[in-house]
N, CA, C and O atoms as CSV, one atom per row, in Angstrom:
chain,resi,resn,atom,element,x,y,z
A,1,UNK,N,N,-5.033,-20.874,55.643
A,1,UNK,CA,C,-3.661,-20.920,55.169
A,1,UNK,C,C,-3.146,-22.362,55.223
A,1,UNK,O,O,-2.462,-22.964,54.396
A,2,UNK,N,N,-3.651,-22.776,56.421
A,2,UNK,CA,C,-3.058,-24.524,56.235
A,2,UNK,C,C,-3.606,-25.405,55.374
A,2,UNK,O,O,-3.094,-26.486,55.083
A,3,UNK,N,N,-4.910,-24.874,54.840
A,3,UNK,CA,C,-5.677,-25.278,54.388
A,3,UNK,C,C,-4.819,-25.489,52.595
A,3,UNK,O,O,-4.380,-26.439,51.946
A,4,UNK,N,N,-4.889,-24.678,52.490
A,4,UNK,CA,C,-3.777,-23.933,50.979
A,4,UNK,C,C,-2.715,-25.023,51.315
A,4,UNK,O,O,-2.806,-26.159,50.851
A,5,UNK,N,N,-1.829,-24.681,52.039
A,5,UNK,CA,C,-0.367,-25.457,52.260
A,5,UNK,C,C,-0.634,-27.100,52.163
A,5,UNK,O,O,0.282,-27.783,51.706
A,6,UNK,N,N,-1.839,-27.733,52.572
A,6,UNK,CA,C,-2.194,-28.662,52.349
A,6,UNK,C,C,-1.880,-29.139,50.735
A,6,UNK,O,O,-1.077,-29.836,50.114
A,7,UNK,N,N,-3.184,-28.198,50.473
A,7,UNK,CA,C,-3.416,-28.589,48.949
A,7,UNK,C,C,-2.198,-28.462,47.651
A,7,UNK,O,O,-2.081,-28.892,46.503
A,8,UNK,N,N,-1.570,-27.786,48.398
A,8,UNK,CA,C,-0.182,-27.551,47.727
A,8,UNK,C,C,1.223,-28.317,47.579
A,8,UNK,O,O,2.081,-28.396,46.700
A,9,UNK,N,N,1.041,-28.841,48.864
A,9,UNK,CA,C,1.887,-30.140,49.211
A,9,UNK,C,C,1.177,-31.753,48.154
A,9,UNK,O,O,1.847,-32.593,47.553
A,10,UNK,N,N,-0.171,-31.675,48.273
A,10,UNK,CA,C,-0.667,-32.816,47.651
A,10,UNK,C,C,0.038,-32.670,46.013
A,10,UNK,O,O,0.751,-33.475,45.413
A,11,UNK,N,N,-0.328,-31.702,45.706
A,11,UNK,CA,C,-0.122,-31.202,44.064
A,11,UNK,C,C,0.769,-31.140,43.990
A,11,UNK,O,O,0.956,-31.395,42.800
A,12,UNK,N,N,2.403,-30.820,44.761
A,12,UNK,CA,C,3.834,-30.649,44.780
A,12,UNK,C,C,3.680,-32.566,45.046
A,12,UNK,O,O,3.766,-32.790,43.838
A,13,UNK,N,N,3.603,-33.297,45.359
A,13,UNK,CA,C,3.839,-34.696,45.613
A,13,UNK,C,C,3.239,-35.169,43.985
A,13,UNK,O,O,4.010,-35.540,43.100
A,14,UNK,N,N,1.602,-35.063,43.786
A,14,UNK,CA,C,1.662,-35.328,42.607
A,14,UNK,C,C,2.353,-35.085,41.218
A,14,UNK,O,O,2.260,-35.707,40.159
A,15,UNK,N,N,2.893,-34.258,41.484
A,15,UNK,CA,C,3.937,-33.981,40.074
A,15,UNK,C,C,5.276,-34.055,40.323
A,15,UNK,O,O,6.160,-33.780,39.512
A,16,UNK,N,N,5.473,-34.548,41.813
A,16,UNK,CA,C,7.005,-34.725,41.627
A,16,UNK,C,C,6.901,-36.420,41.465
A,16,UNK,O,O,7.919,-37.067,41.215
A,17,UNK,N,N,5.750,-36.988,41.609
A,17,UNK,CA,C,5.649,-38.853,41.308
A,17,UNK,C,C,5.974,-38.894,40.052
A,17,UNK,O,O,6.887,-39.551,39.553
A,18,UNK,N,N,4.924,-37.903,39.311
A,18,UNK,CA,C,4.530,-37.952,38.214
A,18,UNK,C,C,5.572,-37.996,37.083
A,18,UNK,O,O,5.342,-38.451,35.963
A,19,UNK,N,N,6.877,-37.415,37.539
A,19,UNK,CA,C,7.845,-37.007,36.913
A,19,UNK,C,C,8.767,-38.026,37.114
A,19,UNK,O,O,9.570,-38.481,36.299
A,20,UNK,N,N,8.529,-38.432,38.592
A,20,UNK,CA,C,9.944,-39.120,39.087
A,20,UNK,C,C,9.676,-40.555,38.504
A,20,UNK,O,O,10.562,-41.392,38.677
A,21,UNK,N,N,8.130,-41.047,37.589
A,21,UNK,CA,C,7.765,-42.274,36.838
A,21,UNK,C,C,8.021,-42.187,35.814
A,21,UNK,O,O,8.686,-43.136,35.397
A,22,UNK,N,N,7.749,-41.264,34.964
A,22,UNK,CA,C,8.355,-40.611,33.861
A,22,UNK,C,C,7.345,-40.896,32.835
A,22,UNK,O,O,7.494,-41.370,31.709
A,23,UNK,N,N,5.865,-40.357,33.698
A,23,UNK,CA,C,5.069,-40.160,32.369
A,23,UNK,C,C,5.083,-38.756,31.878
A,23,UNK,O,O,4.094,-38.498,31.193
A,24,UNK,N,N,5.953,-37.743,32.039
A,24,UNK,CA,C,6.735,-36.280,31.078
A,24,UNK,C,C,7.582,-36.733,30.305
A,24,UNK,O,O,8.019,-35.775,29.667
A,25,UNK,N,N,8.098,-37.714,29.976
A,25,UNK,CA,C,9.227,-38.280,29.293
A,25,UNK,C,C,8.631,-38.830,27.967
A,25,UNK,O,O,7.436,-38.551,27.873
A,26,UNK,N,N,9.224,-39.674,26.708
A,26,UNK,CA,C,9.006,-39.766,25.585
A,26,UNK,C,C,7.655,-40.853,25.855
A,26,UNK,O,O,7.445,-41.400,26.938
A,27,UNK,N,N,6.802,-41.028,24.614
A,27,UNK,CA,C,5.770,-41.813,24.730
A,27,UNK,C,C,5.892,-42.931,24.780
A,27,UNK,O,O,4.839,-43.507,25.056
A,28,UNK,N,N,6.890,-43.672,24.608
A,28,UNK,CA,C,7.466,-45.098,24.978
A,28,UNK,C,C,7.660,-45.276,26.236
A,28,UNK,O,O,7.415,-46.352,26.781
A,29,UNK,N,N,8.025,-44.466,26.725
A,29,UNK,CA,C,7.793,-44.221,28.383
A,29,UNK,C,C,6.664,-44.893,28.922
A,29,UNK,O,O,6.330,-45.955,29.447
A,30,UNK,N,N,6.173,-43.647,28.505
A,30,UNK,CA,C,4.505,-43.201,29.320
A,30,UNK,C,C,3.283,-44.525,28.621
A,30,UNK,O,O,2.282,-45.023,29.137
A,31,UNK,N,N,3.744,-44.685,27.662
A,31,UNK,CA,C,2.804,-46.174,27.047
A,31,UNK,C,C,3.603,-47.131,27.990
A,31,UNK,O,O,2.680,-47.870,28.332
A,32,UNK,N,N,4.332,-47.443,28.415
A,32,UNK,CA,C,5.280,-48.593,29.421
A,32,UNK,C,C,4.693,-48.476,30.861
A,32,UNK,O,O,4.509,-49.413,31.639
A,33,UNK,N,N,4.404,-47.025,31.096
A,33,UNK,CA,C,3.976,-46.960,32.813
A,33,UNK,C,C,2.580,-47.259,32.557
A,33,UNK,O,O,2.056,-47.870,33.488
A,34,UNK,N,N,1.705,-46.972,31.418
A,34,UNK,CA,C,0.382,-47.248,31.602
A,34,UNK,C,C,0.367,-48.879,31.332
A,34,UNK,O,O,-0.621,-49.481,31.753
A,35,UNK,N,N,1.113,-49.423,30.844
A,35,UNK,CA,C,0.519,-51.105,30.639
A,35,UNK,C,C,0.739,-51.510,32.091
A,35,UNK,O,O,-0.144,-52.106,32.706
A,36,UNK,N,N,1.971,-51.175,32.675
A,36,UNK,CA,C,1.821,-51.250,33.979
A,36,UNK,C,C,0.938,-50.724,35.071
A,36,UNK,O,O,0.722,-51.489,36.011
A,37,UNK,N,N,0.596,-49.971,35.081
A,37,UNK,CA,C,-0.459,-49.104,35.561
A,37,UNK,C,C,-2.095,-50.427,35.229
A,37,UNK,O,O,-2.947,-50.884,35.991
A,38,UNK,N,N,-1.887,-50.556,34.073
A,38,UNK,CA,C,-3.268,-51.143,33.994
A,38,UNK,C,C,-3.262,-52.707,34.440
A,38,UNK,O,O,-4.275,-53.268,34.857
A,39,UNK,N,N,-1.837,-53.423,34.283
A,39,UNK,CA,C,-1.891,-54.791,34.649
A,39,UNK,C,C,-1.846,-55.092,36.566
A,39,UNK,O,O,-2.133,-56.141,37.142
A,40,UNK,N,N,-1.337,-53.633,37.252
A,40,UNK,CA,C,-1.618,-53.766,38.424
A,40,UNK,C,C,-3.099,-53.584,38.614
A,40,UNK,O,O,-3.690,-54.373,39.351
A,41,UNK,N,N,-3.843,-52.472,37.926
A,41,UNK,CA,C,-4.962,-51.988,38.633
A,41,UNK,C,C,-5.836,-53.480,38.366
A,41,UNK,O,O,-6.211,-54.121,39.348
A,42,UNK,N,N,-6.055,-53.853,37.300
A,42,UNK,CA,C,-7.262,-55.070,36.513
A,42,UNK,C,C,-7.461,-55.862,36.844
A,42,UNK,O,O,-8.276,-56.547,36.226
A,43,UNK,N,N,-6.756,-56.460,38.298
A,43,UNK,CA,C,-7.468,-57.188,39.368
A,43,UNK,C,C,-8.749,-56.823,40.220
A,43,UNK,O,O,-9.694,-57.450,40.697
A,44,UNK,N,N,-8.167,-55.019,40.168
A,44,UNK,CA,C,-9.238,-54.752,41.409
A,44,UNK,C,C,-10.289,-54.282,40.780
A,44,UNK,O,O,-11.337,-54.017,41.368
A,45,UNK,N,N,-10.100,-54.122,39.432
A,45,UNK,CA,C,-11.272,-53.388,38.777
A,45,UNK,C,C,-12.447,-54.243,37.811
A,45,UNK,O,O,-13.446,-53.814,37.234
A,46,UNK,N,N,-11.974,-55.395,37.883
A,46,UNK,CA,C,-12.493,-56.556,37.934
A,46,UNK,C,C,-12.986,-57.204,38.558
A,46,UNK,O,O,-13.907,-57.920,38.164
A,47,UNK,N,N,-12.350,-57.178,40.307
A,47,UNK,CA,C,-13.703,-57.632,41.314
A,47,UNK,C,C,-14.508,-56.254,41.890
A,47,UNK,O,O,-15.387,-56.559,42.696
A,48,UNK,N,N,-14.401,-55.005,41.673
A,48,UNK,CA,C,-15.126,-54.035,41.533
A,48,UNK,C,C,-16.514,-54.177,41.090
A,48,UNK,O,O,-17.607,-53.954,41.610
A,49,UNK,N,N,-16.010,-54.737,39.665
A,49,UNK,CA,C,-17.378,-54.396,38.449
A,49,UNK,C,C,-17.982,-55.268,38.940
A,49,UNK,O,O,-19.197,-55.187,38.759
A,50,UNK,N,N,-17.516,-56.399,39.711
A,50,UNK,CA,C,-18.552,-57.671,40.227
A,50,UNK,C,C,-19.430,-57.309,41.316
A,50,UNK,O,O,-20.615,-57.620,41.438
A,51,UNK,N,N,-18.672,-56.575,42.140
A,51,UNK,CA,C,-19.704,-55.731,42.787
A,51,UNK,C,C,-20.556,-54.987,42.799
A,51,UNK,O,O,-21.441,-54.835,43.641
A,52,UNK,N,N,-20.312,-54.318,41.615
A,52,UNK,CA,C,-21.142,-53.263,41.516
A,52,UNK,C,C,-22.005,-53.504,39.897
A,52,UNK,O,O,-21.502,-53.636,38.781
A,53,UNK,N,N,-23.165,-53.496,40.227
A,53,UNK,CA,C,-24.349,-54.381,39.234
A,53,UNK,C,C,-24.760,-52.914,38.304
A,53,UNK,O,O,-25.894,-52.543,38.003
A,54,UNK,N,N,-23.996,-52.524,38.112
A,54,UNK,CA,C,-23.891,-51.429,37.152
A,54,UNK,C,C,-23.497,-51.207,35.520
A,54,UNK,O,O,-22.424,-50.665,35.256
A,55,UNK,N,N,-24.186,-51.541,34.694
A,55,UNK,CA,C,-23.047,-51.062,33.121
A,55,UNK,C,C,-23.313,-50.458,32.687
A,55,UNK,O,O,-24.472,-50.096,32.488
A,56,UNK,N,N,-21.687,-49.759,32.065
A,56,UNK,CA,C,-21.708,-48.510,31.809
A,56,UNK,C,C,-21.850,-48.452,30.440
A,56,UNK,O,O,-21.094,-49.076,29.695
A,57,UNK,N,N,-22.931,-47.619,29.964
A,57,UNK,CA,C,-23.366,-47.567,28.512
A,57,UNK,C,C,-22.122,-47.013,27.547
A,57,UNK,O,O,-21.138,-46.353,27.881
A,58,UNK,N,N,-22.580,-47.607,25.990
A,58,UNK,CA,C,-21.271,-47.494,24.915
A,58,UNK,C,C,-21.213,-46.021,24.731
A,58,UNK,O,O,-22.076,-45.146,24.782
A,59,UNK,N,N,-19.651,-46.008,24.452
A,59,UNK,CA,C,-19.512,-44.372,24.505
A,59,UNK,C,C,-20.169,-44.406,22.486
A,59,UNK,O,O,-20.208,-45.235,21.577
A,60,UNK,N,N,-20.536,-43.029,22.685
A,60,UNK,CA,C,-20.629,-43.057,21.239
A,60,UNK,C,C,-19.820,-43.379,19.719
A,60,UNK,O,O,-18.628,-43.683,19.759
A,61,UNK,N,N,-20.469,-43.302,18.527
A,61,UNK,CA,C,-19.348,-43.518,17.592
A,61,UNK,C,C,-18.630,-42.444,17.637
A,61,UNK,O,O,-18.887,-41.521,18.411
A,62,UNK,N,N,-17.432,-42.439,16.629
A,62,UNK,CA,C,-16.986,-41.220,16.767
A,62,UNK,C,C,-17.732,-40.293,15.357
A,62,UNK,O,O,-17.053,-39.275,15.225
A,63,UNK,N,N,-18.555,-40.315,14.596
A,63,UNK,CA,C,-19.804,-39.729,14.110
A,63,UNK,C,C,-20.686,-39.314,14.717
A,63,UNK,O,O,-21.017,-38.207,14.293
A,64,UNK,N,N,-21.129,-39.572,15.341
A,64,UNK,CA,C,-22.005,-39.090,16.548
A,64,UNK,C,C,-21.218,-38.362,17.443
A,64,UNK,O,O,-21.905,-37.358,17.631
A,65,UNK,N,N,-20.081,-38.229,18.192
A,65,UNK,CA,C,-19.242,-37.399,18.979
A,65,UNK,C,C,-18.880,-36.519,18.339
A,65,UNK,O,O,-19.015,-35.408,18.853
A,66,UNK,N,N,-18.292,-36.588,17.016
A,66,UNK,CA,C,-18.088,-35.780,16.076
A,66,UNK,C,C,-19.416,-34.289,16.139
A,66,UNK,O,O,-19.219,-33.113,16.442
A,67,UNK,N,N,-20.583,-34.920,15.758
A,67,UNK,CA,C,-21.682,-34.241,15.655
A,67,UNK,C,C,-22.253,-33.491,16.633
A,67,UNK,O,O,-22.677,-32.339,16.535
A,68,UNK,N,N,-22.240,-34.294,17.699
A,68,UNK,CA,C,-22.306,-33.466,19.316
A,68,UNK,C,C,-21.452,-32.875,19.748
A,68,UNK,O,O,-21.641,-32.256,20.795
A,69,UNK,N,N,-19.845,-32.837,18.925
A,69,UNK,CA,C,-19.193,-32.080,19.491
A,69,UNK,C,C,-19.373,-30.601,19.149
A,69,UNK,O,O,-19.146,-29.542,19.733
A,70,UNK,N,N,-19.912,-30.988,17.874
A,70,UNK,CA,C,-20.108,-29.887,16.968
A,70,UNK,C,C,-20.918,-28.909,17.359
A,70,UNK,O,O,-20.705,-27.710,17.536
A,71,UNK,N,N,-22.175,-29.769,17.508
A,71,UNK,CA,C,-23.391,-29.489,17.337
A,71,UNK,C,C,-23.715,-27.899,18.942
A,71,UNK,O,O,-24.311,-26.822,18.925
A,72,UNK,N,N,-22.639,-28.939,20.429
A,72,UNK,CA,C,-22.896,-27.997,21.116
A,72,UNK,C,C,-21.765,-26.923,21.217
A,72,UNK,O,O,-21.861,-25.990,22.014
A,73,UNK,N,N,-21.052,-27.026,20.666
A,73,UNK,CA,C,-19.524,-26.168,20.457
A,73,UNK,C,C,-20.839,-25.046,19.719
A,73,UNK,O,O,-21.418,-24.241,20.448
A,74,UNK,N,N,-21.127,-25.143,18.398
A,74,UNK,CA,C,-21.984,-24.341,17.793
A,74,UNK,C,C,-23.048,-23.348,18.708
A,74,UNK,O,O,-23.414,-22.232,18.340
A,75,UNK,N,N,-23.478,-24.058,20.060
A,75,UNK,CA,C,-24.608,-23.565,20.737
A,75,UNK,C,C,-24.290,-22.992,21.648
A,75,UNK,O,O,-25.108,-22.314,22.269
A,76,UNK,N,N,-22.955,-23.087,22.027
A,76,UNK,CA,C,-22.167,-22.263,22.917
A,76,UNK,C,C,-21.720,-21.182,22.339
A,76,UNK,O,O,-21.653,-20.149,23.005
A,77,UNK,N,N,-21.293,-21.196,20.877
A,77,UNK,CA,C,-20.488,-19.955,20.372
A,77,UNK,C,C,-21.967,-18.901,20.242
A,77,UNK,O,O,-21.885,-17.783,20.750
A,78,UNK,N,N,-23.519,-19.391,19.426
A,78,UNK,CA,C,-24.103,-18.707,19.147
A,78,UNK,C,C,-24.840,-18.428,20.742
A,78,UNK,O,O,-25.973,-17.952,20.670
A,79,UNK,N,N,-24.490,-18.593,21.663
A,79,UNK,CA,C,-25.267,-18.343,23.033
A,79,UNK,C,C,-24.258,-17.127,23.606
A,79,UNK,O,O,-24.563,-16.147,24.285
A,80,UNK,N,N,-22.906,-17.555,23.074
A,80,UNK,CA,C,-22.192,-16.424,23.779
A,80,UNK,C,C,-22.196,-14.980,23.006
A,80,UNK,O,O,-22.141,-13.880,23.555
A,81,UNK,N,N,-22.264,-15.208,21.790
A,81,UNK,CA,C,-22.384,-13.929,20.716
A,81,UNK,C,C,-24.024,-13.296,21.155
A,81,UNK,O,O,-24.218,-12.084,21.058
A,82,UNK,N,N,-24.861,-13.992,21.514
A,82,UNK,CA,C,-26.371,-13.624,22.216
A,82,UNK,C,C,-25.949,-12.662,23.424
A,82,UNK,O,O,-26.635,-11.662,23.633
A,83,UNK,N,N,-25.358,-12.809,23.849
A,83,UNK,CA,C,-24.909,-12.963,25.377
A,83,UNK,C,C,-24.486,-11.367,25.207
A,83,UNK,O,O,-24.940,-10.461,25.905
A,84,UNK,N,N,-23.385,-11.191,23.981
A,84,UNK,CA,C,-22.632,-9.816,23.882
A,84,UNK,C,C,-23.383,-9.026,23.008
A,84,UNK,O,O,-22.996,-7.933,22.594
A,85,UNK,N,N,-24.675,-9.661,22.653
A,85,UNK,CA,C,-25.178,-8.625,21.441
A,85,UNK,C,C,-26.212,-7.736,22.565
A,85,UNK,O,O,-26.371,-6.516,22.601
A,86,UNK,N,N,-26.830,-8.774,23.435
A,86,UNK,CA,C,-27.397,-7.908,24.588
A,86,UNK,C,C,-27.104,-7.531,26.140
A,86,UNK,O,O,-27.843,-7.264,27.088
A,87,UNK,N,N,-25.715,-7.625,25.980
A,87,UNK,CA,C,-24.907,-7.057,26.839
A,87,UNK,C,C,-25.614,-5.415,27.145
A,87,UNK,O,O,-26.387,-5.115,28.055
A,88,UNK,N,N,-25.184,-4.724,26.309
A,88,UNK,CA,C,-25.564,-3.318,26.477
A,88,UNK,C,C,-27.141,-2.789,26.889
A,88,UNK,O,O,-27.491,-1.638,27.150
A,89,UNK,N,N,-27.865,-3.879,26.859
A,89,UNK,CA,C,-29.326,-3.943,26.863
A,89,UNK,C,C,-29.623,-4.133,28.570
A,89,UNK,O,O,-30.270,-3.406,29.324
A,90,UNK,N,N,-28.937,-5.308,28.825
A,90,UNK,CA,C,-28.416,-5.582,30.492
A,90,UNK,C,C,-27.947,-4.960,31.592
A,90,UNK,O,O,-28.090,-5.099,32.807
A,91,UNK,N,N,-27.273,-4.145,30.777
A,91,UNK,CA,C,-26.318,-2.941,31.587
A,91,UNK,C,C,-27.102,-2.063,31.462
A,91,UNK,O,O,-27.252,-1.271,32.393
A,92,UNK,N,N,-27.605,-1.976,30.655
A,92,UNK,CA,C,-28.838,-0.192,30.838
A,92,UNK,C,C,-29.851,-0.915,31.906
A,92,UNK,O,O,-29.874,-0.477,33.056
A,93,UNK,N,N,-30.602,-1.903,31.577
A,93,UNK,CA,C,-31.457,-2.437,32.415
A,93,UNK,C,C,-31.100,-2.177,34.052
A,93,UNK,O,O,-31.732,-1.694,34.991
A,94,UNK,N,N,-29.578,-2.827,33.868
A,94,UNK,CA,C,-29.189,-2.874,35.693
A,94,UNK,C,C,-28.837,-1.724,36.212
A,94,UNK,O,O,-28.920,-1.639,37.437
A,95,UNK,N,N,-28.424,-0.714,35.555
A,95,UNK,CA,C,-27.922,0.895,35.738
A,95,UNK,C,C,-29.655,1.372,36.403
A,95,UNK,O,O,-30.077,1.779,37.486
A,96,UNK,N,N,-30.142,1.110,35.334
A,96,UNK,CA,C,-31.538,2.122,35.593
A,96,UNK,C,C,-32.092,1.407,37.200
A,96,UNK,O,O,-32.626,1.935,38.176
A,97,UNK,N,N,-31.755,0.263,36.969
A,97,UNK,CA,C,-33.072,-0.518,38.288
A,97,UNK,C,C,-32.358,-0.004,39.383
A,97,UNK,O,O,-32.870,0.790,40.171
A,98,UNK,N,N,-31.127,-0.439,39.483
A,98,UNK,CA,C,-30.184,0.406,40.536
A,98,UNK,C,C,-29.943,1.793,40.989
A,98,UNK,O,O,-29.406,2.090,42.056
A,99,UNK,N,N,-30.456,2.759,39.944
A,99,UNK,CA,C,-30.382,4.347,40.437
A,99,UNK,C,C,-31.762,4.498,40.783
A,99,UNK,O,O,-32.177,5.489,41.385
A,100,UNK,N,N,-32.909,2.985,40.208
A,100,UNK,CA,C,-33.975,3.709,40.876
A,100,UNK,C,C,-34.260,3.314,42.370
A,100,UNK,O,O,-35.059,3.844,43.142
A,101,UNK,N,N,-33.340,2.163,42.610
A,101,UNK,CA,C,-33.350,1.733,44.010
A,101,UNK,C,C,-32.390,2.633,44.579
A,101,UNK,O,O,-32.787,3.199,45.598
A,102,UNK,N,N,-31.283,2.902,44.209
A,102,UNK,CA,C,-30.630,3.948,45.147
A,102,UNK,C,C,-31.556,5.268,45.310
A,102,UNK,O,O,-31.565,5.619,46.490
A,103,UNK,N,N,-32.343,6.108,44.471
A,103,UNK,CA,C,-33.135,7.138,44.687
A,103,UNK,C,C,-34.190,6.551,45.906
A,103,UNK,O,O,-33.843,6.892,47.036
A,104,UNK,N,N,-35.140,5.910,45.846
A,104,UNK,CA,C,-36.275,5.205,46.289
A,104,UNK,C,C,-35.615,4.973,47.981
A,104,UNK,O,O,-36.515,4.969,48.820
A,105,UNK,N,N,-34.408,4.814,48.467
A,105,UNK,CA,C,-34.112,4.344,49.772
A,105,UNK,C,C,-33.688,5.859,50.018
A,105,UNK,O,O,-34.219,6.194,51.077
A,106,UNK,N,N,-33.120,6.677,49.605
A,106,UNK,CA,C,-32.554,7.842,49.770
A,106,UNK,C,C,-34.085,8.966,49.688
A,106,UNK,O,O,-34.135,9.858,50.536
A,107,UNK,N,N,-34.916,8.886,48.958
A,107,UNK,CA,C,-36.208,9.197,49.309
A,107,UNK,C,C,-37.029,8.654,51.129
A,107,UNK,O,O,-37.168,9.493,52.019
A,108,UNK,N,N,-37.268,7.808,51.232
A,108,UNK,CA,C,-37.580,6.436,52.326
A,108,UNK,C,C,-36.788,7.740,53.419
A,108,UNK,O,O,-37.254,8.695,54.041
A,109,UNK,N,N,-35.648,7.284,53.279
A,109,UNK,CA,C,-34.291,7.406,54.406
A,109,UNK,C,C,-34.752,9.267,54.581
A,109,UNK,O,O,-35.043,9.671,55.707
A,110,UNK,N,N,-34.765,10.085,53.579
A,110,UNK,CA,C,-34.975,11.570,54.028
A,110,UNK,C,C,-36.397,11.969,54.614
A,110,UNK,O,O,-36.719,12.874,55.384
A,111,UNK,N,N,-37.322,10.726,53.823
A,111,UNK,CA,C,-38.929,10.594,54.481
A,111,UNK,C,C,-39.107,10.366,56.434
A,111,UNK,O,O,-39.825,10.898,57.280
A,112,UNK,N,N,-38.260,9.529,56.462
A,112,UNK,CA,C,-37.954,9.048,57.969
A,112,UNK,C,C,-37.141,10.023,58.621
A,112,UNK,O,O,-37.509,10.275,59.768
A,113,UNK,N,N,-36.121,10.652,58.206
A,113,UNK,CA,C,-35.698,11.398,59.092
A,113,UNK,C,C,-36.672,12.783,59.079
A,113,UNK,O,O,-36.844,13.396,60.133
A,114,UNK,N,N,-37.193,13.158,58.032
A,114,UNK,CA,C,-37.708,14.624,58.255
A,114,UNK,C,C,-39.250,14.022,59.181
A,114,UNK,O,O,-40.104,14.759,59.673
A,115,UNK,N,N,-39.245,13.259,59.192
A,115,UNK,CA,C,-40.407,12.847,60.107
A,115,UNK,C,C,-39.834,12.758,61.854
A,115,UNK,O,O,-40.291,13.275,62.873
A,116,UNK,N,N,-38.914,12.062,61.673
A,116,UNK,CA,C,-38.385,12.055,63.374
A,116,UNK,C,C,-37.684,13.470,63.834
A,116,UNK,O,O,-37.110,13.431,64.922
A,117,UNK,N,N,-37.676,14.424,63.284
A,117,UNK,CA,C,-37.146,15.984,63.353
A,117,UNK,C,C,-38.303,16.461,63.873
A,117,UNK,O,O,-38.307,16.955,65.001
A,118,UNK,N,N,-39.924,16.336,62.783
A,118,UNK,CA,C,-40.898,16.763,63.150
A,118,UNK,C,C,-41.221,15.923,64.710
A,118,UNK,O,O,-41.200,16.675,65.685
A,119,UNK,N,N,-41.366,15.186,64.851
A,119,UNK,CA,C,-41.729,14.571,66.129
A,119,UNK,C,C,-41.240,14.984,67.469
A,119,UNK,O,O,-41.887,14.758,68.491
A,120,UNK,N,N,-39.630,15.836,67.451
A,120,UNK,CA,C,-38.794,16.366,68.534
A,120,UNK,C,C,-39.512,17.454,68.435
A,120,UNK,O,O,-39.283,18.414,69.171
């Protein structure tokens, strides 16, 4: 529970900043807090990158993003329509394996007891 109240307080602080800067407000705004935003940060993110011997590869064109956006949007829709065409195939599958495991322990379980009856 404190745990929650934590996370809730963080997220109640972030959106009451968020508001009280006034990037919810018109885009002249919010373009004004980000030049600021970026002319404070671009000191540190500048001796950052010096530190760190890392570069970060070009994002794609937007033809190519275009195409990959496409391409896996497409592979998701035809994976999920897969998904519901053998739905019903899944569910019989898991019905059956499951009544044969519920029979099979309930067999077991009456095997063991009519055995420890015989033994008294």
């Amino acid at each position: 529970m404190l745990k929650f109240g934590i996370k809730s307080a963080v997220l109640g602080s972030a959106v009451y900043y968020t508001v009280e800067k006034g990037v919810w407000k018109d885009s002249a705004t919010t373009s004004a807090l980000y030049e600021e935003l970026e002319q404070g940060i671009s000191p540190y993110v500048g001796e950052l990158k010096k530190q760190i011997p890392y570069e970060m590869p070009a994002l794609p064109s937007n033809d190519r993003f275009s195409y990959l956006f496409k391409h896996y949007w497409n592979n998701g829709v035809k994976t999920t329509f897969r998904f519901l065409i053998d739905l019903p195939t899944h569910t019989s599958n898991a019905v059956a394996k499951s009544y044969e495991l519920i029979v099979s322990t309930l067999e077991a379980e009456e095997s063991s007891s009519t055995a420890s009856q015989e033994n008294k």
